[in-house]
C-alpha positions in Angstrom: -0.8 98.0 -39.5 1.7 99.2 -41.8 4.0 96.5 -41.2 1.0 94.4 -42.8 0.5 96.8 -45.7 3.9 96.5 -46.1 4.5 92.6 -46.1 1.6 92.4 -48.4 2.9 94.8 -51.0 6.6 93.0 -51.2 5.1 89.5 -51.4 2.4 91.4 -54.3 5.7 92.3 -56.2 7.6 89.5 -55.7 4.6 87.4 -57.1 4.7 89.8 -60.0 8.6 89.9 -60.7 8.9 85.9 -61.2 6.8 85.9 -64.1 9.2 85.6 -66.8 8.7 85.6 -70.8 9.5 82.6 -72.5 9.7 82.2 -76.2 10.1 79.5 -78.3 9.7 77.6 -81.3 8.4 74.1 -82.1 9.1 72.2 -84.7 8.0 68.8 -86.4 10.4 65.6 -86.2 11.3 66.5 -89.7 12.5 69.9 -88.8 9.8 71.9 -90.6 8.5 75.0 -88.0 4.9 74.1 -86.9 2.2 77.0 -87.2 -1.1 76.5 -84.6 0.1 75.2 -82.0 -1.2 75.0 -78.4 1.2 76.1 -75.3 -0.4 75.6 -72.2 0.8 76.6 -68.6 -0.1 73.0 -66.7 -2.8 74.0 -64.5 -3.8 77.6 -65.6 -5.7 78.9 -68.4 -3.1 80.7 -69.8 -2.3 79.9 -73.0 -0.6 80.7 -76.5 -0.6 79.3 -80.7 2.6 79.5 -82.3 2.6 81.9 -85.7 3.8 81.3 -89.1 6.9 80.3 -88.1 6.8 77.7 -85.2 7.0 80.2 -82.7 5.6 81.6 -79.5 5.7 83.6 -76.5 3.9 83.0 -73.0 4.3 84.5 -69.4 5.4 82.0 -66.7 7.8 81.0 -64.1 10.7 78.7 -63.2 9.5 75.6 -62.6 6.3 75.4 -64.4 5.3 73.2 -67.0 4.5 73.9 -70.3 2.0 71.0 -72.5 2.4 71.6 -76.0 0.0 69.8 -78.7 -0.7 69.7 -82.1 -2.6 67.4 -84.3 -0.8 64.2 -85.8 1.7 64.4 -83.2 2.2 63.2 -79.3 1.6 66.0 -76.8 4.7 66.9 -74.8 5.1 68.4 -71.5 8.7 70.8 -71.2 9.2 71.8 -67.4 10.4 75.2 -67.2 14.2 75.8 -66.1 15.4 78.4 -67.5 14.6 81.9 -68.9 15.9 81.8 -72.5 14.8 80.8 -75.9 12.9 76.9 -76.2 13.7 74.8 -79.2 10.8 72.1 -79.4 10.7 68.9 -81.5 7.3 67.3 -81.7 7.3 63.5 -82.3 4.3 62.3 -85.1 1.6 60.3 -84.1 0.1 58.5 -87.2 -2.5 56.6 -84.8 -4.1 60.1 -84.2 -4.9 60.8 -87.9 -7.2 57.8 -88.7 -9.6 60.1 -86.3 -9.6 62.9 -88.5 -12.8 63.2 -90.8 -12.2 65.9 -94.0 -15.9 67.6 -94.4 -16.2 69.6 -97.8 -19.0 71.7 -98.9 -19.7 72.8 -101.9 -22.4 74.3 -104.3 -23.7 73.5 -107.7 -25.6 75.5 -110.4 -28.9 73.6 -111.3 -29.6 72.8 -114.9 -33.0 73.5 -115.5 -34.7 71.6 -118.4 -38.1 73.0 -119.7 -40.0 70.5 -121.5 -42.0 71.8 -124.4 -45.0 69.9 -125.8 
């Protein structure tokens, strides 16, 4: 029984020690660091946005595969090989833009005309 106990525990912590931290940072095809957007484990929920400055973090393992997307630009899938630092290009996708509608609201004072007779 503890031989079982045992087993269990190492193959727990082994599950545990290959998740690795990746970080990277994506940029557009005209080198310009993209802010907002989505890394995705393939498969999982897990999940990250890249900040200000193109870049993000997200735990994972060797041999995963990351899906990274942002609008106006073709999603890309980077399999995990390595433990160190991602540079990411993203490749535009002008087809994907005539599907974006811009919305504005706004508000307007009423004039308010009294008619005196």
């Amino acid at each position: 029984m503890k031989n079982q106990i045992l087993i269990c525990l190492l193959l727990i912590y082994n599950s545990v020690m290959a998740q690795q931290t990746i970080t990277g940072t994506i940029y557009s095809d005209n080198n310009m660091p993209l802010p907002g957007c989505n890394v995705l484990v393939k498969g999982t929920s897990k999940g990250a946005l890249t900040d200000f400055d193109g870049r993000f973090t997200i735990n994972t393992q060797i041999g995963d595969t990351l899906v990274v997307s942002y609008l106006g630009f073709k999603t890309k899938e980077i399999v995990i090989t390595k433990s160190i630092d991602y540079t990411i290009y993203m490749e535009s996708n002008a087809s994907e833009l005539e599907q974006v509608v811009v919305v504005g609201y706004g508000t307007q004072k009423e004039n308010l005309f009294l008619q005196v007779q």
